[in-house]
C-alpha positions in Angstrom: -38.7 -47.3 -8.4 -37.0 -48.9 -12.0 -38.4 -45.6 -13.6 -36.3 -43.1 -10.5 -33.3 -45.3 -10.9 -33.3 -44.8 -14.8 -34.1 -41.1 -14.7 -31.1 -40.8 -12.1 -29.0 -42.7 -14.0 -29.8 -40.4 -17.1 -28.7 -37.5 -15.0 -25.7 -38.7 -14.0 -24.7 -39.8 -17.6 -25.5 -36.2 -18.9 -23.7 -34.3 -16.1 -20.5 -36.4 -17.0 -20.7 -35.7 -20.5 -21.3 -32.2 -20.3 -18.2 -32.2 -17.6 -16.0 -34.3 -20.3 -16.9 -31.8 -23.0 -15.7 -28.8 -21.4 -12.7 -30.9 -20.2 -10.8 -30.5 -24.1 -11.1 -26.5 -23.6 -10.3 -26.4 -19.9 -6.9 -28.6 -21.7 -6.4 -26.0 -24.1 -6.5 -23.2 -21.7 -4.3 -24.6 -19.2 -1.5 -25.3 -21.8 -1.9 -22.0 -23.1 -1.6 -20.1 -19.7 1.9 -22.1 -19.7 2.9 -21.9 -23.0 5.3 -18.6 -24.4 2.1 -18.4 -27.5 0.3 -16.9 -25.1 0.1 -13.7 -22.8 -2.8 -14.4 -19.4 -4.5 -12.3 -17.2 -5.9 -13.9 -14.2 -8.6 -12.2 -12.1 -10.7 -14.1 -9.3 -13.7 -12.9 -7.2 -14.2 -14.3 -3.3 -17.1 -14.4 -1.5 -15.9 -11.7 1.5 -17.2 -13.7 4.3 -16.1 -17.1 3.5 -12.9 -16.4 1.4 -13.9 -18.9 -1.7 -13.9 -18.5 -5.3 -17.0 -17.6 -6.9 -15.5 -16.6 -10.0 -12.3 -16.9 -11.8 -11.5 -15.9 -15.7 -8.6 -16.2 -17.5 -8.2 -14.2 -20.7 -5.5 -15.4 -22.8 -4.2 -13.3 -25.8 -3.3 -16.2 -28.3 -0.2 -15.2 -30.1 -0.2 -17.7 -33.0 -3.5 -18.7 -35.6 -2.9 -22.6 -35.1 -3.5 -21.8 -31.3 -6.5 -20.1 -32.7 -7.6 -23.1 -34.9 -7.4 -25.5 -31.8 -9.7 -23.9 -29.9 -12.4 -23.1 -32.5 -12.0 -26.9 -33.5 -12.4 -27.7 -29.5 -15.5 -25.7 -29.5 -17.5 -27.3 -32.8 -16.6 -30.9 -31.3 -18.2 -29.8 -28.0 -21.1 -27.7 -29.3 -23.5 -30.7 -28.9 -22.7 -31.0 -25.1 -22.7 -27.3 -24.1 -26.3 -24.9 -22.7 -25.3 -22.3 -24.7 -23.3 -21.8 -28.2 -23.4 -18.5 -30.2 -21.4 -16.8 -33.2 -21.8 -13.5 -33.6 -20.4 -12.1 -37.5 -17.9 -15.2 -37.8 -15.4 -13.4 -35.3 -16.9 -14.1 -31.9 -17.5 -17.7 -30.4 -18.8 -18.5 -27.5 -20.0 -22.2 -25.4 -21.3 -22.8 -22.1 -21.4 -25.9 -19.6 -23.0 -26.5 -16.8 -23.3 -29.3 -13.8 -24.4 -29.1 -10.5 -21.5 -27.4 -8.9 -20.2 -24.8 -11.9 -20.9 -23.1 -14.8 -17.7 -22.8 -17.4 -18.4 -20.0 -20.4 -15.7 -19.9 -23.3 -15.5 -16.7 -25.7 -13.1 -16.8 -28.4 -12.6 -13.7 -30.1 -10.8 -13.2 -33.4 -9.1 -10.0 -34.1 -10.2 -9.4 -37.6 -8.0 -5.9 -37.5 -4.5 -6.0 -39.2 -1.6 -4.9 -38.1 -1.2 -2.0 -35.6 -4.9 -1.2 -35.4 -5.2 -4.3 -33.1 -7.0 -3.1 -29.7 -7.7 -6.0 -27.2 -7.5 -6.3 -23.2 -4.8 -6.3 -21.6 -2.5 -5.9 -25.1 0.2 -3.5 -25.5 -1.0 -0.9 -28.3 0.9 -2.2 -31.7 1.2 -5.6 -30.9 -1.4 -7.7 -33.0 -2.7 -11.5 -31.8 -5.0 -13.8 -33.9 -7.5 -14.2 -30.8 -8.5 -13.6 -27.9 -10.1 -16.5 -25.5 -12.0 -16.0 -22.3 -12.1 -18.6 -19.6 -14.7 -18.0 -16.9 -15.9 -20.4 -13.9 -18.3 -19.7 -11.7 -18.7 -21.7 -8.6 -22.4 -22.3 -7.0 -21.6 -22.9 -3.6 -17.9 -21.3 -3.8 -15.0 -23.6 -4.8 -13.6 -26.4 -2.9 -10.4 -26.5 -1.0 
């Protein structure tokens, strides 16, 4: 019994954690989605019989390299916490977290192209943006509400 109420207790420290780690990106993302340095696309995917979220992803152009900066420093400080990190050639970033009710997967891209050669989703051919960032959260039993 001592040994099930430690290993639960363990569990519900590490869930937590992993939930407070993701919560500085899930920050970033929200002020970026309201803030003029950035341009958002929103797409979400419902289950069709019960109408809930199973997915949502937000992909943010980030307009600005401090923008940029934030988020990669957001990522290194919550490396230790996520289920996944990987950088491909110094230009792509991503970081997962999981708990028991979602998974939450961060890709920061940087646009290593100059000037008009810049091709990224959802961006306007000739406009150039430091980064890209992806926010996706999937929902295991659809979202609440």
């Amino acid at each position: 019994m001592k040994h099930l109420k430690l290993f639960m207790t363990l569990m519900a420290v590490t869930i937590a954690m992993s939930v407070q780690a993701q919560s500085q990106l899930t920050k970033i993302t929200e002020e970026l989605r309201k803030s003029p340095n950035a341009d958002m696309t929103y797409i979400e995917n419902r289950d069709p019989k019960t109408k809930k979220i199973m997915r949502e992803k937000s992909v943010i152009n980030v307009k600005n390299e401090a923008d940029h900066k934030r988020i990669l420093e957001a990522i290194e400080k919550e490396r230790p916490n996520a289920t996944k990190y990987q950088i491909v050639n110094n230009n792509v970033y991503e970081i997962r977290f999981e708990d028991e009710n979602k998974s939450y997967k961060y890709i920061l891209i940087k646009n290593s192209a100059k000037g008009n050669n810049s091709i990224m989703l959802g961006v306007p051919l000739g406009t150039s943006y430091p980064s890209m960032l992806i926010e996706e959260i999937s929902y295991n039993n659809g979202a609440e509400g």
